[in-house]
N, CA, C and O atoms as a DFTB+ gen file, in Angstrom:
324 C
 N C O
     1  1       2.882      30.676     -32.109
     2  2       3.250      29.415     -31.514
     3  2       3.446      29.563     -30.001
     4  3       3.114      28.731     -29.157
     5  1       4.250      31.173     -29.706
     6  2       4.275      30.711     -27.952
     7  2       2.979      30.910     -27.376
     8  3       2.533      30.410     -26.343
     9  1       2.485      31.624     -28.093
    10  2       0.826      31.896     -27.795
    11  2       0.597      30.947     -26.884
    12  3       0.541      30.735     -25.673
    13  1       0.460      30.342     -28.190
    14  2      -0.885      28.699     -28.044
    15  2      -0.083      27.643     -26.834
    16  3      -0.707      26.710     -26.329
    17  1       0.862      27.837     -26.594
    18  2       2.261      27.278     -25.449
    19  2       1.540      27.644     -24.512
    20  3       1.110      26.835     -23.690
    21  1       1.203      29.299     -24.452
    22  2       0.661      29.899     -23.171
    23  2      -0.283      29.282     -22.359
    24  3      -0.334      29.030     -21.155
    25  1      -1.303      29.030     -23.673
    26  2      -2.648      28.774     -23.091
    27  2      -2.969      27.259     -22.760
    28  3      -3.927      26.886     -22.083
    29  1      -1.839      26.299     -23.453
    30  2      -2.596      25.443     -22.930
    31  2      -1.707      24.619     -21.441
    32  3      -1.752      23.471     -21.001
    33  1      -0.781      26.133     -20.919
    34  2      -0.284      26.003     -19.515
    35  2      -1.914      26.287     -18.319
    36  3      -2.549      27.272     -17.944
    37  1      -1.948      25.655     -18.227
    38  2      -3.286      25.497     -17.047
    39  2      -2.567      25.862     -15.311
    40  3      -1.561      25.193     -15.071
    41  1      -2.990      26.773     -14.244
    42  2      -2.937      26.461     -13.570
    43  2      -2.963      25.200     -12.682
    44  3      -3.906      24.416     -12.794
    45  1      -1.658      24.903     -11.533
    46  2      -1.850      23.883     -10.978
    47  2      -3.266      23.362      -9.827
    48  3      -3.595      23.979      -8.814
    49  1      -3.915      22.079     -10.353
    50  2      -4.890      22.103      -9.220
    51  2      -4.496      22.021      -8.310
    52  3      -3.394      21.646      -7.911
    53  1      -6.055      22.645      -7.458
    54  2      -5.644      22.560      -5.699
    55  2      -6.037      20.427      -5.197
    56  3      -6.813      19.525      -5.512
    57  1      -4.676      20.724      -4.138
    58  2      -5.107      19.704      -3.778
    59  2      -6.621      18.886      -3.145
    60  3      -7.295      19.496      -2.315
    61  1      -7.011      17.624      -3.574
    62  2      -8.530      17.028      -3.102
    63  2      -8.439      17.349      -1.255
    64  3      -7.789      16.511      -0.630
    65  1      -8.746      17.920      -0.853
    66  2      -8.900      17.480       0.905
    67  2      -9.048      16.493       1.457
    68  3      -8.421      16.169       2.466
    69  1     -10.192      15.604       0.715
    70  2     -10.151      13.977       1.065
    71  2      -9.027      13.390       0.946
    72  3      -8.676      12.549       1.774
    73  1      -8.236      13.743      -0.145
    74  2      -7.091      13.139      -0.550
    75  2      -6.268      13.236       0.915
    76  3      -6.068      12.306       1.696
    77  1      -5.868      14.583       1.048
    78  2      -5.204      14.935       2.169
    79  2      -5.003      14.457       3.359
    80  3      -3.978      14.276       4.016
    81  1      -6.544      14.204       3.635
    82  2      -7.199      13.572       4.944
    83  2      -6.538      12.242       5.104
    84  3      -5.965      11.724       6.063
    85  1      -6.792      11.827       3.845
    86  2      -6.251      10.020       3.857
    87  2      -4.725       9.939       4.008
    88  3      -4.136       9.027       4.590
    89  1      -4.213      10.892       3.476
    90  2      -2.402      10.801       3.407
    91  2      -2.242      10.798       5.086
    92  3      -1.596       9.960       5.714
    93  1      -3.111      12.129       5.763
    94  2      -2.715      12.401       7.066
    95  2      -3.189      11.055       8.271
    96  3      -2.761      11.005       9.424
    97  1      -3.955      10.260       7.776
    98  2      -4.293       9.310       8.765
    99  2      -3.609       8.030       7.903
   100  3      -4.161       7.029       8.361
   101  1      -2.830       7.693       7.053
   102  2      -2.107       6.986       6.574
   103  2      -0.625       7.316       7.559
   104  3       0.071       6.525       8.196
   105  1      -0.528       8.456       7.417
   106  2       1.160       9.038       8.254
   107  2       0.954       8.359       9.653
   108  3       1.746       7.599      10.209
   109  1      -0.830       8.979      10.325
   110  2      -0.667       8.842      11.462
   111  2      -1.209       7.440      12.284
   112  3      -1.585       7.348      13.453
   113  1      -1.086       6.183      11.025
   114  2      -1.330       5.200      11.026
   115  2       0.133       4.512      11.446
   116  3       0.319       3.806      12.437
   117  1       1.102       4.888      10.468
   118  2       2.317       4.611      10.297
   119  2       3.262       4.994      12.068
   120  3       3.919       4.375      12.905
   121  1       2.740       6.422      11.817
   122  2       3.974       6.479      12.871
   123  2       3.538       5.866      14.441
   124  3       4.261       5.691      15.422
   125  1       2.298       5.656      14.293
   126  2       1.940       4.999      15.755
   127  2       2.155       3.381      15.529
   128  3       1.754       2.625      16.413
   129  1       2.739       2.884      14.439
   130  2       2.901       1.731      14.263
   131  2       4.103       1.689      14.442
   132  3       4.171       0.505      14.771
   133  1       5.001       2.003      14.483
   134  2       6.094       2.446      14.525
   135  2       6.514       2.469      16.040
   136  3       7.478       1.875      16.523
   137  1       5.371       3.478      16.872
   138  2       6.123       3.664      17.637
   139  2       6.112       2.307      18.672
   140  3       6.763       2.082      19.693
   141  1       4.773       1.264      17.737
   142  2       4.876       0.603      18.925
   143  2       5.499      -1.108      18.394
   144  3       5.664      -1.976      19.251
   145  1       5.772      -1.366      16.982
   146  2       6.731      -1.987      16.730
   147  2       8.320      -2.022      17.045
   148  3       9.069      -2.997      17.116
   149  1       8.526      -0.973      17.172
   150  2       9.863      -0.847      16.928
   151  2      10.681      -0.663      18.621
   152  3      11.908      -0.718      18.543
   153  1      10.060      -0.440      20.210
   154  2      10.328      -0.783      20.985
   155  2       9.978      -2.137      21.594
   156  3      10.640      -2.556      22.544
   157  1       8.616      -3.078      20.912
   158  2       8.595      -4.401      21.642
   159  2       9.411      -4.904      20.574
   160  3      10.018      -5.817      21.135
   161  1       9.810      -4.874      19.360
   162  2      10.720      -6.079      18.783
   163  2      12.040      -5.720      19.782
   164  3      12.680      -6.608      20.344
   165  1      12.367      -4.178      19.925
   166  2      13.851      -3.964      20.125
   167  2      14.352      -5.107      21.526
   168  3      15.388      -5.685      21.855
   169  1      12.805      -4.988      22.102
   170  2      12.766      -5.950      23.723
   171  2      12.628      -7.122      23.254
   172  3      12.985      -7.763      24.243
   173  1      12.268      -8.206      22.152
   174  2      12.116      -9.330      22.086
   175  2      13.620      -9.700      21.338
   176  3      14.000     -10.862      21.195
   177  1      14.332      -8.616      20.929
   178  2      15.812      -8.899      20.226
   179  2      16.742      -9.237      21.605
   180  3      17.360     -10.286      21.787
   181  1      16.672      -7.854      22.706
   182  2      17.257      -7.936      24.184
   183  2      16.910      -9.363      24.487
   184  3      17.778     -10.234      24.434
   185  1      15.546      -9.655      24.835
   186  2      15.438     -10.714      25.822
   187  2      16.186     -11.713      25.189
   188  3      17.009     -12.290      25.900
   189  1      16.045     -12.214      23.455
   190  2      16.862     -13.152      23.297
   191  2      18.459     -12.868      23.655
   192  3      19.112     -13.606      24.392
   193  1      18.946     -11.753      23.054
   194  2      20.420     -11.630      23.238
   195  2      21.061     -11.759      24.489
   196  3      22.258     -12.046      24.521
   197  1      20.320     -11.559      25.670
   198  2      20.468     -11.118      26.921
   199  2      19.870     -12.527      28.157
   200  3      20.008     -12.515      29.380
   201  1      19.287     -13.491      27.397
   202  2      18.759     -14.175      27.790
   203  2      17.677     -13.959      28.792
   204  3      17.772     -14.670      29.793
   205  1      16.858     -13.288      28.753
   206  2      16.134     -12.179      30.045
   207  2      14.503     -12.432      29.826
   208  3      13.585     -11.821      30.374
   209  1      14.466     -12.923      29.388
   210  2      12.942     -13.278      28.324
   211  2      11.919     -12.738      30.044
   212  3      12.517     -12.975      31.094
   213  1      11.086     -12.349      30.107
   214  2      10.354     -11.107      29.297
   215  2      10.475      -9.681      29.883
   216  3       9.785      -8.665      29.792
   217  1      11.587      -9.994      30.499
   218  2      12.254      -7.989      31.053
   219  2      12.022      -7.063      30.144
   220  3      11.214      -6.160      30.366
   221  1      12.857      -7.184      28.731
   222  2      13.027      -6.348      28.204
   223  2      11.718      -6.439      27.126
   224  3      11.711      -5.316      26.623
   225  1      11.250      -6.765      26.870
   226  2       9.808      -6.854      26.015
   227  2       8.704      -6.319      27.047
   228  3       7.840      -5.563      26.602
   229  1       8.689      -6.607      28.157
   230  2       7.625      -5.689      29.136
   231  2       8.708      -4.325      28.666
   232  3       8.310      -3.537      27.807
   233  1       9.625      -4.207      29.097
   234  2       9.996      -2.502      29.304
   235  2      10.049      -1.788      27.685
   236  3      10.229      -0.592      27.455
   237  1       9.851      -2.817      26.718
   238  2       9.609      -2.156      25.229
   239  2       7.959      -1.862      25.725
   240  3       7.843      -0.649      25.902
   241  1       6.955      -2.421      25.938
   242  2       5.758      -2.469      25.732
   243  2       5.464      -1.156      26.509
   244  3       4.784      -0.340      25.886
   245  1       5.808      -0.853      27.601
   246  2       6.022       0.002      28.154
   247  2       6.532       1.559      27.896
   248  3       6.131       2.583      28.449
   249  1       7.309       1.437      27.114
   250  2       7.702       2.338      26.336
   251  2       6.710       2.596      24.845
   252  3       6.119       3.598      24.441
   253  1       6.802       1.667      24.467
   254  2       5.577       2.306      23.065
   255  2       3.921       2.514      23.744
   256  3       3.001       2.956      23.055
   257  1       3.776       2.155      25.032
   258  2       2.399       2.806      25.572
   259  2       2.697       4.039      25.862
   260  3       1.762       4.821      25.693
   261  1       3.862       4.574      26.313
   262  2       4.353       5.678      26.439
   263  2       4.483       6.883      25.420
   264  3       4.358       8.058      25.767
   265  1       4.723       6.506      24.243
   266  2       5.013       6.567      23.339
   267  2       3.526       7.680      22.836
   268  3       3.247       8.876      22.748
   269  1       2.745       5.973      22.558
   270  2       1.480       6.557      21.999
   271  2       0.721       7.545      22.559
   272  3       0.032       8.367      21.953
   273  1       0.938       7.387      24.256
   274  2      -0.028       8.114      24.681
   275  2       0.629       9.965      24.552
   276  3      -0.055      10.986      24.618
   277  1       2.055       9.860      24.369
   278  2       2.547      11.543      24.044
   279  2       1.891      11.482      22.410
   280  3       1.667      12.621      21.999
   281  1       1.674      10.800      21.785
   282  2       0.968      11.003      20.301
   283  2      -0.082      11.474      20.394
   284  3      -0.212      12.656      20.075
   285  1      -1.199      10.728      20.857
   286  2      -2.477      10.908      20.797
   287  2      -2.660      12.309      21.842
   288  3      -3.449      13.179      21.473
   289  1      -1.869      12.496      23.208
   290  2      -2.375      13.812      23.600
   291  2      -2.103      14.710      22.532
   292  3      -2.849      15.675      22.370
   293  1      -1.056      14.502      21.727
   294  2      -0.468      15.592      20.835
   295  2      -1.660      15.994      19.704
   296  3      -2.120      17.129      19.587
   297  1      -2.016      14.966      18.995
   298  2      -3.173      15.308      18.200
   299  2      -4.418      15.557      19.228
   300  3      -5.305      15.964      18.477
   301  1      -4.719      15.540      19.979
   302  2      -6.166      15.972      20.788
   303  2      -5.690      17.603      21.366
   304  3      -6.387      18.581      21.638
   305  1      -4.377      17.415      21.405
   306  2      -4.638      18.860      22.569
   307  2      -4.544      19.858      20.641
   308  3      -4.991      21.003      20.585
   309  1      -4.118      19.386      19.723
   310  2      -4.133      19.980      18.294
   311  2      -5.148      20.203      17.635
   312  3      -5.159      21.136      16.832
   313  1      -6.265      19.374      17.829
   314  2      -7.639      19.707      17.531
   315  2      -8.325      20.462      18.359
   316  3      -9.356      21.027      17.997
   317  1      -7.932      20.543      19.334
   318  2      -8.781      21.300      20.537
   319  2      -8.761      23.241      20.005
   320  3      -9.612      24.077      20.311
   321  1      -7.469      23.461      19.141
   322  2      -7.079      24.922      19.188
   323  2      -7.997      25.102      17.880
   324  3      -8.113      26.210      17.356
């Protein structure tokens, strides 16, 4: 009986690579969405709270161009090695 237990334990498969690929441009879908949602709302919350309409939404926009562009050097100078 533990025999037959043994055998029909299968090694775990290796992960698909395609699979992989898609998770990794899903992440790096996300976090550049991220980076650039989450400083123009923070500026369209300011300008209302602050009454400032469009200070702080330029200086969010500003910041998630900032943002992206430390991303994208990050993955280019990462493919480069």
């Amino acid at each position: 009986m533990l025999a037959l237990a043994c055998e029909n334990r299968s090694m775990p498969k290796q992960p698909d690579p395609n699979q992989i690929n898609r998770l990794r441009h899903i992440a790096l879908g996300s976090e550049l969405a991220g980076e650039v949602l989450v400083p123009v709302l923070l500026g369209l919350w300011a300008d209302r709270h602050f009454d400032r309409s469009p200070t702080y939404v330029l200086i969010g926009t500003f910041v998630a161009l900032a943002a992206v562009g430390v991303t994208l050097t990050r993955i280019v100078k990462g493919r480069s090695n």
